[in-house]
C-alpha positions in Angstrom: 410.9 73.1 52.4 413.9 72.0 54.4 414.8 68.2 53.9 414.4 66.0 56.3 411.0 68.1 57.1 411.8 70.4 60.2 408.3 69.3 62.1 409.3 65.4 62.0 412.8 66.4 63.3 411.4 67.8 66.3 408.1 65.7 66.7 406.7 62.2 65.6 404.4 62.9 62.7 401.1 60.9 63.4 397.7 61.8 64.5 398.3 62.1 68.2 401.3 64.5 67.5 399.3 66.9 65.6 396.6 66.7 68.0 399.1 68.0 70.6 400.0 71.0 67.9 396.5 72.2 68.3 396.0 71.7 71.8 399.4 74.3 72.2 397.9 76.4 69.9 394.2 76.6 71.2 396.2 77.3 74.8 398.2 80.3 72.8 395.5 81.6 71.4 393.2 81.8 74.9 396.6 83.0 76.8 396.4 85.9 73.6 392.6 86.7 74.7 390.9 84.5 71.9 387.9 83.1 72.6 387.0 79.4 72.2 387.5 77.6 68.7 383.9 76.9 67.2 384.0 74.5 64.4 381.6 75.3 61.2 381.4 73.3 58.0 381.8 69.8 56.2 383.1 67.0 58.2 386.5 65.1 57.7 386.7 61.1 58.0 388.7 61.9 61.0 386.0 64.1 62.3 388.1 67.2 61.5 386.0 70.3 60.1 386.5 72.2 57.6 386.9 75.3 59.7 388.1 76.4 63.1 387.8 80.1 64.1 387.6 82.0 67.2 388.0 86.1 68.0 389.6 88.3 70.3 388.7 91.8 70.8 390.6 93.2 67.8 391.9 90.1 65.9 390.1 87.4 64.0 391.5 83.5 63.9 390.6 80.5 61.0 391.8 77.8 61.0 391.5 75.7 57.4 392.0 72.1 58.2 391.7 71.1 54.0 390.9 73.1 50.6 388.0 70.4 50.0 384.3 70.1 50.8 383.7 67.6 54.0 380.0 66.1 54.1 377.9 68.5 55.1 379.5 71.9 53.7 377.7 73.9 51.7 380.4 74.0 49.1 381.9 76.0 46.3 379.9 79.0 47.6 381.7 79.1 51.1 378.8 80.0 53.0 380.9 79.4 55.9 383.2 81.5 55.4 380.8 84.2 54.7 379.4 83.6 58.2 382.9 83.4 60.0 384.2 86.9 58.7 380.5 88.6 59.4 380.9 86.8 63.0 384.2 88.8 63.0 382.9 92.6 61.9 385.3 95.4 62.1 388.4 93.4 63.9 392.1 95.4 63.2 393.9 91.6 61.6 393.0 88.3 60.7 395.3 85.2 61.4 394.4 82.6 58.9 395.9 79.1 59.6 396.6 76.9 57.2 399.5 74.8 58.5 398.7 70.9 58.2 396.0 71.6 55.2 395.5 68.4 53.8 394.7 69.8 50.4 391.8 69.4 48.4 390.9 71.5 44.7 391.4 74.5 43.3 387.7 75.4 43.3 387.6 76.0 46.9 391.3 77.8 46.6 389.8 80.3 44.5 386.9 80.5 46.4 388.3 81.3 49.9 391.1 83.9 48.4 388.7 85.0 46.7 386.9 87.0 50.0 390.3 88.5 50.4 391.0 90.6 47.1 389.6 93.8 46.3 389.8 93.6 42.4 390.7 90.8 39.5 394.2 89.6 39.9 396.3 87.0 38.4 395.9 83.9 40.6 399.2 82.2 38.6 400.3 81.2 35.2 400.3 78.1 34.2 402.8 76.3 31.5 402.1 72.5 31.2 404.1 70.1 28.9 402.5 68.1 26.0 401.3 64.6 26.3 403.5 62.7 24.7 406.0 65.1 23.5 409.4 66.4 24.2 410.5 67.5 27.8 410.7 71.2 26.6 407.5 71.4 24.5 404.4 73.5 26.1 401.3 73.9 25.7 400.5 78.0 25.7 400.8 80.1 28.9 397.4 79.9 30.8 396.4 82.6 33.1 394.1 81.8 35.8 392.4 85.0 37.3 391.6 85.8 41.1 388.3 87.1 41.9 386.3 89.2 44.7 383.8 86.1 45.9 381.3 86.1 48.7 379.7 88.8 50.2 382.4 89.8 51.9 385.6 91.1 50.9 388.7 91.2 54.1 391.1 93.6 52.2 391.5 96.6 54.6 393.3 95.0 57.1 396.8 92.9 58.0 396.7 89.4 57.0 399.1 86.7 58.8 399.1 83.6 56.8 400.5 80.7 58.6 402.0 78.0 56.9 404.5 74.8 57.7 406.3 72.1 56.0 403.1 69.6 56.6 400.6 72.3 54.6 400.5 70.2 51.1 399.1 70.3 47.6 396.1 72.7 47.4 397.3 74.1 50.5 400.5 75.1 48.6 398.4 76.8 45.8 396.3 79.0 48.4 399.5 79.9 49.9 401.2 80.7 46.6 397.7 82.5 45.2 397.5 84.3 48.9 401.4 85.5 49.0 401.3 88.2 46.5 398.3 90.0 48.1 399.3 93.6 49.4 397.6 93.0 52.6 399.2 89.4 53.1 402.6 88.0 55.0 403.2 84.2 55.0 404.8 82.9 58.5 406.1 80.1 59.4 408.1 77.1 57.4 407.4 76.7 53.9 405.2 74.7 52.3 405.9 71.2 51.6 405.6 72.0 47.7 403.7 69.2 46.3 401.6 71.1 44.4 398.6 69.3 42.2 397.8 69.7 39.0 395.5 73.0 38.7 392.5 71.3 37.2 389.3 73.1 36.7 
């Protein structure tokens, strides 16, 4: 992303200033004909949940506050997510929200871009430098493959991925793993490129 980030140039970055972020975009949303955000899954320390979504008459909204399990999710299965896009049925495109993820594991990357590919793709490569060896020496190319997961599969419709400078570490990897999709555009800032180290 953009140096000094483009978000704490025009707002103070804390709690309360996100907190206003939301509030404009629940009020954009309702002013688009959404209905209102329910919350579904694991619990935050900050009493965030895993997911926000909502649905208008042809569009679908979620919101993905991290790319980790909070107490109480069901989680590597995404049962929630299973239930949000069968809440949703036949809508015409799907905003998916990601900007502000806090992050989390690859597990639950794979897992929620997983519902939105319609066969095996490559997720990324992966080259990773020896312990204890010279700056250009590197391990073997690693190939980590993208899957169809859940029981349902969102691939025949427009995707909007939105994304901003404050979306961070795992949040980079599902925007990176989403971007190539045929049925995905990413809006909005970049991400803020921290990405973590891939483990499985």
């Amino acid at each position: 992303p953009r140096k000094p980030s483009v978000y704490s140039n025009q707002f103070q970055f804390n709690r309360d200033s996100v907190q206003t972020y939301w509030q404009a975009t629940n009020a954009t949303l309702a002013k688009q004909g959404f209905e209102s955000l329910r919350a579904i899954g694991g619990t935050y320390a900050d009493s965030t949940r895993e997911f926000y979504y909502a649905k208008s008459k042809e569009y679908g909204y979620i919101r993905i506050s991290a790319c980790t399990f909070g107490t109480g999710s069901s989680g590597v299965k995404l049962r929630e997510l299973d239930s949000i896009l069968a809440y949703f049925g036949p809508i015409r495109g799907l905003l998916i929200d990601i900007r502000f993820n806090q992050g989390g594991g690859d597990r639950f990357v794979f897992g929620v871009a997983g519902r939105f590919v319609d066969k095996g793709r490559v997720g990324y490569y992966r080259y990773r430098r020896r312990k204890r060896s010279g700056y250009t020496d590197f391990v073997k190319l690693t190939t980590f493959r993208l899957r169809p997961k859940g029981k349902y599969q969102f691939t025949k419709r427009p995707i909007a991925l939105l994304t901003n400078d404050r979306t961070v570490s795992a949040g980079d990897n599902l925007a990176l793993i989403m971007h190539p999709l045929p049925n995905v555009r990413l809006v909005g800032e970049n991400t803020e490129g921290s990405f973590d180290m891939f483990r499985f």
